[in-house]
N, C-alpha and C positions, 0 to 999 in steps of 0.2 A: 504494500500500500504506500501512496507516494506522501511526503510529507502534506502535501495541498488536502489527500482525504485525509488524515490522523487531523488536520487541524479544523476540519468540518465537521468530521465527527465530534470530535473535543467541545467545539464551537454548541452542537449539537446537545450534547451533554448535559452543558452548561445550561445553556438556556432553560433544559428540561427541568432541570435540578430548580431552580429559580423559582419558572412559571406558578400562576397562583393556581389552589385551586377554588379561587371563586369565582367562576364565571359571568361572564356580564350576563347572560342570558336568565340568570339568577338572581340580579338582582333587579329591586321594583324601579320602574319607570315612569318619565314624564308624565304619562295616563296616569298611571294608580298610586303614585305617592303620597298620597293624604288622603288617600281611602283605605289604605293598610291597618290592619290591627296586631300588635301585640301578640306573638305566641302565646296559644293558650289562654290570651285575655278574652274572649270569647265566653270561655266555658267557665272563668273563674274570674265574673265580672266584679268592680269593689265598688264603693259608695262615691269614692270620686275618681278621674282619671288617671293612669299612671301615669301620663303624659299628655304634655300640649305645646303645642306651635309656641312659638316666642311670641308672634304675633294676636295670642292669644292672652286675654287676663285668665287670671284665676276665682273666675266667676263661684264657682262651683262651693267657695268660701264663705258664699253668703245663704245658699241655700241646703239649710240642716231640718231637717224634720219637726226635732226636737227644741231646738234654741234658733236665736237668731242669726246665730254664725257658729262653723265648725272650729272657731280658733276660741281658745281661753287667754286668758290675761290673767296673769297676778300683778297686781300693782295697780296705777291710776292712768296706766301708756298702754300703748301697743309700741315693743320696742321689736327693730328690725337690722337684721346684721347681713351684710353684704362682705365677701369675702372675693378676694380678686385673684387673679392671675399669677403668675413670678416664678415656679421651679423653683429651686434651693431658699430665692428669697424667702417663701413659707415659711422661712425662720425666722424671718419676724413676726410674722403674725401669729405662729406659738408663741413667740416670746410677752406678747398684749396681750394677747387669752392666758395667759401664765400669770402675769403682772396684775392682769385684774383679778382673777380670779385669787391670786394671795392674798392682793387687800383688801378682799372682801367685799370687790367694788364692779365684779361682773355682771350685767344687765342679767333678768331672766327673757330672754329674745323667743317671740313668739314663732317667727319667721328668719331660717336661716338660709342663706343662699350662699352658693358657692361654684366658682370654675377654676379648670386647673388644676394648682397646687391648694387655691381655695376649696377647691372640691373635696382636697381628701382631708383637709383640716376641719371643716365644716360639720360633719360627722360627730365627731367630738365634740365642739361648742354644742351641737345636737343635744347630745347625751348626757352632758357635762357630771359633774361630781367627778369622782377617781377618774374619768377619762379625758379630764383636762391637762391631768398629768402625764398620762398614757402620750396624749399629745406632743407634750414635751419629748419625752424619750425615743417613738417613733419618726420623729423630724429628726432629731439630733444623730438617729442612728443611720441614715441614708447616704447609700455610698455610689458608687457611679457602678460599681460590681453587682450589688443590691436592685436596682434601679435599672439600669443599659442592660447587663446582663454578657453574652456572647456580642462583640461589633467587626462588622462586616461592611466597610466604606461601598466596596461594588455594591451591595444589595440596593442601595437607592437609587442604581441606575438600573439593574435586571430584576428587581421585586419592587418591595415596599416600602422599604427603610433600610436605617443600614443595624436596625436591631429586630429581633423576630417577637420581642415584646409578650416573652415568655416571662421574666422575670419582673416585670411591671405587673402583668397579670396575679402571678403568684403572690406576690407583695400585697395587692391588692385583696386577697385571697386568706392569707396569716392575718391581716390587721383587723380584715372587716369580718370575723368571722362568724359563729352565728351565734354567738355571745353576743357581739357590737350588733348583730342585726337586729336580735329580739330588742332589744334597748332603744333602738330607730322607732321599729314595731311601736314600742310601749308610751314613748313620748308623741309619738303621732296621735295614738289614741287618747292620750291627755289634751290633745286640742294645741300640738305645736306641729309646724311643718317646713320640710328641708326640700330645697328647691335647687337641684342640681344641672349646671348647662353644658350642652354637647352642642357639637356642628352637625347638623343630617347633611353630610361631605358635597353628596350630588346633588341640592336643591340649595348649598353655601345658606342656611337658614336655622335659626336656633330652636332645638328643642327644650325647652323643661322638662324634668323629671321630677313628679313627684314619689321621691325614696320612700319616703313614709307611708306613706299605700299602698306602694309595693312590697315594702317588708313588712306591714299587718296585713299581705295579703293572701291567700291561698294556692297563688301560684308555684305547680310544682319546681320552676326554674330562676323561685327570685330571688336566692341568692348568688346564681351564674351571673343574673342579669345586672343585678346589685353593682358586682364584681365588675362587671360589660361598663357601665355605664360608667363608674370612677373612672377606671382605664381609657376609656375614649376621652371624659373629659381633660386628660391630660397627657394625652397623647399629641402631642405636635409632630407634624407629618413631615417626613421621611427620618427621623427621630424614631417614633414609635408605629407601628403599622397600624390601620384603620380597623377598629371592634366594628366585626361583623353582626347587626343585629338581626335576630330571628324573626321574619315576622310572616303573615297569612294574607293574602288576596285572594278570595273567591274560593278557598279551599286547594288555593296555591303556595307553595312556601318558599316566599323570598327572602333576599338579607339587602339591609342598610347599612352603610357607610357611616358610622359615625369618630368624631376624632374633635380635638382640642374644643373647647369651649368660646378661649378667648379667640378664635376666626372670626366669633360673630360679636361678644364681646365679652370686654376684658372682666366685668366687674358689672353685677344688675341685683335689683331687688324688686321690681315691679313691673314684672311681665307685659308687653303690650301696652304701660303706662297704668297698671290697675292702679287704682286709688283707693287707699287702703284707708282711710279716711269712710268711707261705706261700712269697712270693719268697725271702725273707733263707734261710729254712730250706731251702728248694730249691737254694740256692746255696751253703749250708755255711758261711754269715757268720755270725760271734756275736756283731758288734754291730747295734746296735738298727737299723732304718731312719731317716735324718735327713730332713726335711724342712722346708725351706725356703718362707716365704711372703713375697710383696712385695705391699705392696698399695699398688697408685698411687691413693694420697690421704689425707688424715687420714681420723680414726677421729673427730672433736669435729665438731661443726655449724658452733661458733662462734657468737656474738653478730653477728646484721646486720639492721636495721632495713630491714624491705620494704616497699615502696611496697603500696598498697590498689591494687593492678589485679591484672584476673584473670589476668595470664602471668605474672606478679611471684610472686604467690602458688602458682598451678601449679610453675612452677620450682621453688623451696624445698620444695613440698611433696615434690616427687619426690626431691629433695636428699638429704631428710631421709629417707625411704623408701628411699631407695638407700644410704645410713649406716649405719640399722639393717638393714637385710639384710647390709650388710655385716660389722657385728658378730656378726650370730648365725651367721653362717657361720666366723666366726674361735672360738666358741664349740663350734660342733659339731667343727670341725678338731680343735681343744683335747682335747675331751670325747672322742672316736674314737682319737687316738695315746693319750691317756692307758687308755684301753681293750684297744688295740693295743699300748700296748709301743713307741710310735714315740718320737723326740726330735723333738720341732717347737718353731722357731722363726720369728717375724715380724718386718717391719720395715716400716714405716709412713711418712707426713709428721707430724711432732709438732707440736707448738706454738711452737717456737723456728723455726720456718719462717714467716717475716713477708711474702713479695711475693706482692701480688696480681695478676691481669686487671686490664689497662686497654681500657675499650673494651667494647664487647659482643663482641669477636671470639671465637669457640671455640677456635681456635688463636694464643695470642699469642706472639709469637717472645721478646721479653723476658722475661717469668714462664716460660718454657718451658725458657729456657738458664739465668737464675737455680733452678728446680727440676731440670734436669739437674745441676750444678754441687752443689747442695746433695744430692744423693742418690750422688753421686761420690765427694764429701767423706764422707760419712755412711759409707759401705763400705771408706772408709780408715781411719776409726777405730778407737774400740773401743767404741761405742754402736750397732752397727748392727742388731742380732737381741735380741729379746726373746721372753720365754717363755712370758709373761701378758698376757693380754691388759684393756689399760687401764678 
């Protein structure tokens, strides 16, 4: 055989080796994507939806059989926590949920949202008591070995990423297990709810997930789906490969695309613009809704001289594109309580935050306990929430 066929074949191989196998044929399309339902959500329907379009409120809050709204309140608020985007940054915002919750000074949040790395901290605020601390420990223990797993730079040109997001899943998998799930379950049915966002990848449009319905629910796959749905939302693509979701057309079974959060945005708390203000009056509260935002990372770029190579420049550029979405989402928050009647405040990484990455690693354990540490401290003070955004 001449070396031209061994290198065709080889060629051949390869590719094979690669290829996905999820077929496009397989997955739902233009026609039927928002006519699709939920594996299994058919036959093991729950009281409100497991999910809904971004572009949808969360209507479904105000009408409870029994009371006037499915949410409870302790206290004289309806208090709301929005938890943002950032990868390793999520050290700081254990570090605030650490910080207040020492001093005894952590809201009881009726309403928790989360993408990302907010996605999988959110959980926790969820549950809160001992698993505030849990919080602590699993942030701090994340390592790029833990996290990436096996990496393979070709895969993101002949697959999906250049990690097989084996070990994201897994991780997902140990943390949230069904200990942490009944606890979701349990606080849901107390009348609090977790509001988790993903990308549905081929329609670039935001889903919600409501966790809390799903894990008080009787579906036989919801803690895979659990598991599905954290891992997409923090999957950023060719980084981590796209969670395939299960779902039914016509008594056909297709899969979705779903993958990072922040594609669609970085940081939300009211779906569609709901106005949660309908809660407060349903509830016979006369003060405002307060809402809370932490967003794991600065709001500045910062000054950094990039090398002239194209992953140099890629990076930054995304950097930078993921900044300014992040601001205009802090604008629209802004622009909607102040419309709504809500109290909202942020808290951010400033500029008096000096440590960097050393290393190319994504997870460095030193910058990581230095930013949990300063976001601990920051919630002890009295600089932590601001009103305006910078």
């Amino acid at each position: 055989m001449t070396t031209k066929k061994y290198s065709i074949v080889l060629l051949a191989l390869v590719l094979s080796a690669c290829s996905s196998h999820h077929a496009l044929e397989d997955r739902v399309t233009k026609e039927n994507y928002t006519e699709v339902n939920l594996q299994h959500s058919e036959q093991f329907t729950g009281e409100e939806p497991y999910r809904f379009w971004g572009t949808e409120g969360p209507e479904f809050l105000l009408k409870n059989q029994y009371k006037p709204s499915s949410i409870t309140v302790s206290g004289e608020r309806l208090n709301i926590l929005a938890l943002s985007g950032g990868g390793a940054n999520g050290a700081f915002g254990a570090g605030v949920i650490n910080g207040l919750y020492d001093a005894g000074e952590l809201p009881d949040y009726s309403i928790v949202t989360g993408v990302s790395a907010g996605a999988l901290i959110a959980p926790f605020v969820f549950t809160g008591g001992e698993d505030i601390h849990k919080l602590r420990d699993v942030m701090l223990s994340l390592d790029d070995r833990e996290v990436l797993g096996k990496k393979n730079f070709l895969n993101t040109i002949f697959k999906d990423a250049f990690t097989n997001g084996k070990s994201l899943y897994e991780l997902m998998e140990t943390t949230y297990g069904d200990d942490m799930i009944a606890k979701i379950a349990e606080q849901h049915r107390l009348g609090k709810r977790l509001f988790i966002g993903t990308t549905h990848f081929d329609s670039g449009k935001q889903i919600t997930w409501n966790l809390g319905e799903i894990a008080a629910s009787d579906l036989p796959n919801k803690a895979s789906l659990i598991h599905q749905v954290l891992a997409a939302s923090a999957s950023i693509p060719g980084v981590f490969p796209p969670q395939f979701i299960n779902v039914e057309y016509e008594g056909e079974m297709l899969e979705e695309l779903h993958v990072d959060g922040g594609l669609t945005f970085q940081m939300f708390f009211d779906p569609s613009n709901f106005n949660y203000g309908q809660l407060s009056d349903a509830l016979g509260l006369e003060q405002s809704p307060q809402v809370h935002v932490i967003r794991n990372g600065t709001l500045e770029p910062g000054y950094k001289q990039v090398k002239d190579k194209g992953m140099d420049l890629l990076s930054r550029s995304i950097s930078n594109l993921t900044l300014q979405q992040t601001r205009g989402d802090m604008y629209r928050m802004l622009y909607m309580s102040e419309r709504n009647d809500y109290d909202i405040a942020f808290t951010y990484v400033d500029t008096s935050f000096k440590a960097h990455k050393k290393g190319k690693k994504m997870f460095d354990a030193e910058y990581m306990n230095n930013l949990y540490n300063y976001g601990y401290r920051k919630a002890q003070g009295e600089t932590l929430w601001v009103t305006e955004a910078p």
